[in-house]
C-alpha positions as CSV (number, residue, x, y, z in Angstrom):
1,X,14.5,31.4,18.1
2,X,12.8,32.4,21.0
3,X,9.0,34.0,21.3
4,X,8.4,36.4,23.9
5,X,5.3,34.9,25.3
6,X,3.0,36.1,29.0
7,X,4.7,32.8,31.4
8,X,6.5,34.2,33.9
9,X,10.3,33.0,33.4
10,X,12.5,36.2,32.8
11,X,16.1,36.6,30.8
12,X,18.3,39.8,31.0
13,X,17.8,41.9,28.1
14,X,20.0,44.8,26.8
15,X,18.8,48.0,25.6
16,X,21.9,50.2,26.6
17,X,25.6,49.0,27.2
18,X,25.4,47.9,31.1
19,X,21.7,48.1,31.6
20,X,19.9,44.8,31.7
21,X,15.7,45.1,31.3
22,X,13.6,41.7,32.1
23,X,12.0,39.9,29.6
24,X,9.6,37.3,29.6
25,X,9.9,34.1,27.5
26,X,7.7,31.2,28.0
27,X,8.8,28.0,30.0
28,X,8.4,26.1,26.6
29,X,10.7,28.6,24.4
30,X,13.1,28.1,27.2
31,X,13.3,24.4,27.0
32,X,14.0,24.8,23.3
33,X,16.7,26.9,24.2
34,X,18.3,24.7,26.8
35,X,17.9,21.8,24.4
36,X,19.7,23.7,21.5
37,X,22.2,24.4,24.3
38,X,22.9,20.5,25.0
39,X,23.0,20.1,21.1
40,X,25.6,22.4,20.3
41,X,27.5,21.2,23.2
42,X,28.2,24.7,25.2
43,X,29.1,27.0,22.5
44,X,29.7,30.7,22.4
45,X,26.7,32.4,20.4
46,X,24.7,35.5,20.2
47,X,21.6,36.3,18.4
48,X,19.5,38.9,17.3
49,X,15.7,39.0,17.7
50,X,13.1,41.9,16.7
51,X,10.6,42.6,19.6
52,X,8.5,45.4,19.0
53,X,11.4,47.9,17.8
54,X,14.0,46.9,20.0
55,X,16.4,44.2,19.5
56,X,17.1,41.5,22.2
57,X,20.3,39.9,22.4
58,X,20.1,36.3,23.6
59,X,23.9,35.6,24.4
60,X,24.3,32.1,25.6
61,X,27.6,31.8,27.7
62,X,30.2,29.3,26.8
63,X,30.5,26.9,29.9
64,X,33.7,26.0,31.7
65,X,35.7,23.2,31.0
66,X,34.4,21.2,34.1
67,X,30.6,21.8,33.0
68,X,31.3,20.5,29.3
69,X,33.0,17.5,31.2
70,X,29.6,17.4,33.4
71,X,27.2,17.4,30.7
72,X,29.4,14.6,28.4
73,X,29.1,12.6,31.8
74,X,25.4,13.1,32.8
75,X,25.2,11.1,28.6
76,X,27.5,8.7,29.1
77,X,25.5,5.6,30.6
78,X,28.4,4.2,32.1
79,X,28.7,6.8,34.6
80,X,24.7,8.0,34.8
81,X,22.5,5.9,36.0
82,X,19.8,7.3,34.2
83,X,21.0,7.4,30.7
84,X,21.7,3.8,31.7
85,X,18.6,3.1,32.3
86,X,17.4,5.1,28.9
87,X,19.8,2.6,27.0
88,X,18.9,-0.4,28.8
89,X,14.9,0.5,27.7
90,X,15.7,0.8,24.1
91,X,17.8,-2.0,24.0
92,X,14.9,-4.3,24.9
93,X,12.4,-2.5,22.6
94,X,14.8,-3.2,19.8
95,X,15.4,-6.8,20.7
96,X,11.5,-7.5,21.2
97,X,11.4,-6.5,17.6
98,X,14.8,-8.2,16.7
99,X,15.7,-4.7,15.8
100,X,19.3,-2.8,15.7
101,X,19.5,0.8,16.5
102,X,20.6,1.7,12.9
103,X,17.8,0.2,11.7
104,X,15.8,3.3,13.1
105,X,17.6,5.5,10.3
106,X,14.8,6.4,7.9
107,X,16.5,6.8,4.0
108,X,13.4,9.1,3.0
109,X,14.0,11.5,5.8
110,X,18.0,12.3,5.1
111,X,19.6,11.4,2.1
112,X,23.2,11.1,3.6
113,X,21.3,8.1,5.0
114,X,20.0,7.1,1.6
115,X,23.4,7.3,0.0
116,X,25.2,5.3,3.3
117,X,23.0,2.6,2.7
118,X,23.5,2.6,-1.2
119,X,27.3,2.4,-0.4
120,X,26.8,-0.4,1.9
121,X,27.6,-4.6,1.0
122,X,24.7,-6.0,-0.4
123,X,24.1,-8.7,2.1
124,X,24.1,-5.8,5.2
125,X,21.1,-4.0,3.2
126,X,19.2,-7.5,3.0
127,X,19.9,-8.0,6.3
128,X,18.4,-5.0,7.6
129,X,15.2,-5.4,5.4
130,X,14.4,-8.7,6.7
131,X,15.0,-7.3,10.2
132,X,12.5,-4.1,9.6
133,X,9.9,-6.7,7.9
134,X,9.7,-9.1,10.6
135,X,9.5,-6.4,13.2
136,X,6.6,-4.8,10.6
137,X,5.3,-8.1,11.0
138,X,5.8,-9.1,14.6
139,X,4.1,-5.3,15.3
140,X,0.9,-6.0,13.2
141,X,0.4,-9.4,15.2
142,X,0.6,-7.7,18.4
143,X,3.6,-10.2,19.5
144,X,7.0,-10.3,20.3
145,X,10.1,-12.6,19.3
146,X,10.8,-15.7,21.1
147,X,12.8,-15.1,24.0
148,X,16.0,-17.3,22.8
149,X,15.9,-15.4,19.6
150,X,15.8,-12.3,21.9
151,X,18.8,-13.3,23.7
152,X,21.0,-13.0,20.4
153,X,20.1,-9.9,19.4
154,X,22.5,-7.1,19.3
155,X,20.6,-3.9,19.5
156,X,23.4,-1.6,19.5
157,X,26.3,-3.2,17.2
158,X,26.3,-0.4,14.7
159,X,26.4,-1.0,10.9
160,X,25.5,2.0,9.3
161,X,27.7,4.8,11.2
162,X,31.0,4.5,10.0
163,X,29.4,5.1,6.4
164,X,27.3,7.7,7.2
165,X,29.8,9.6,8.7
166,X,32.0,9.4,6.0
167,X,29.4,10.3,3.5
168,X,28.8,13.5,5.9
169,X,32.5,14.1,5.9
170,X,32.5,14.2,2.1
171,X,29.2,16.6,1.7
172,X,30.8,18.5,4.5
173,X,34.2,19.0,2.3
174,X,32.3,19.4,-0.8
175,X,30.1,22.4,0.5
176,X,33.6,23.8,1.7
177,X,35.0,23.9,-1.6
178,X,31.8,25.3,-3.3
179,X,31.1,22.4,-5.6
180,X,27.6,21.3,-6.7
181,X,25.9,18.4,-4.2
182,X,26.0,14.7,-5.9
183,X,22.3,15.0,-4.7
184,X,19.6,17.0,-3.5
185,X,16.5,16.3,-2.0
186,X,13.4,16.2,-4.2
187,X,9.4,16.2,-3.0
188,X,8.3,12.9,-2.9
């Protein structure tokens, strides 16, 4: 996960129980880390990585209670100002282009998507195809929708995630029981 690289930020690593040597990652490698560490949301792990002979052990910490609580408010944009002001930017890209945020999913990329929109009313897929056209369209113009229609728009009223997280539920359950996948991704 992480490449040793010349920068000079250093971690503890262990060669002998109780001693600590420094090594050097890069400031990039370490942003990669901290991101993984806001994905997984604080959880206990250690790894094992081959430099030169020895083997490092990364151990990331699991975080108190209060810092998990930190980190779910420094998301939430009702209490962060920034994240606020992250949501309130993509809310008015999306209504420029008359867009919702689920329309964003791409089908080809993940194919829980793919099968969340086949299990979806008919109307709701239309609906989101017009919606992706016109923006398609509106984009290769180099304009943006009327302001009234802007003004209706409802960036952020979800449609697709209840689906899609049942159809991860069900992978999820089918994986656990050791049966074969109703699909599996193919090269386009």
């Amino acid at each position: 996960m992480l490449a040793p690289n010349s920068n000079p930020t250093k971690v503890g690593k262990k060669k002998k129980e109780g001693e600590v040597l420094p090594v050097i990652f890069s400031a990039k490698s370490l942003g990669s880390l901290l991101e993984h560490i806001i994905r997984i949301g604080f959880i206990q792990e250690e790894e094992e990585e081959e430099e030169e002979g020895q083997k490092v052990f990364v151990k990331i910490s699991a975080m108190a209670a209060s810092s998990s609580s930190l980190m779910q408010s420094l998301l939430n944009p009702s209490r962060n100002w920034f994240a606020a002001q992250h949501c309130k930017t993509i809310s008015k890209r999306l209504r420029r282009y008359g867009l919702r945020y689920d329309d964003l999913y791409d089908p080809m990329y993940d194919l829980d998507i793919k099968e969340a929109l086949d299990r979806l009313p008919r109307e709701i897929v239309d609906a989101r195809n017009q919606r992706l056209k016109r923006a398609i369209d509106l984009s290769m113009k180099h304009e943006y929708l009327a302001e009234d229609l802007q003004a209706l728009q409802t960036p952020f009223r979800n449609y697709l995630q209840d689906m899609l997280a049942l159809v991860k539920k069900e992978r999820a359950e089918r994986e656990a029981l050791g049966a074969l996948p109703l699909y599996q991704r193919t090269i386009p």
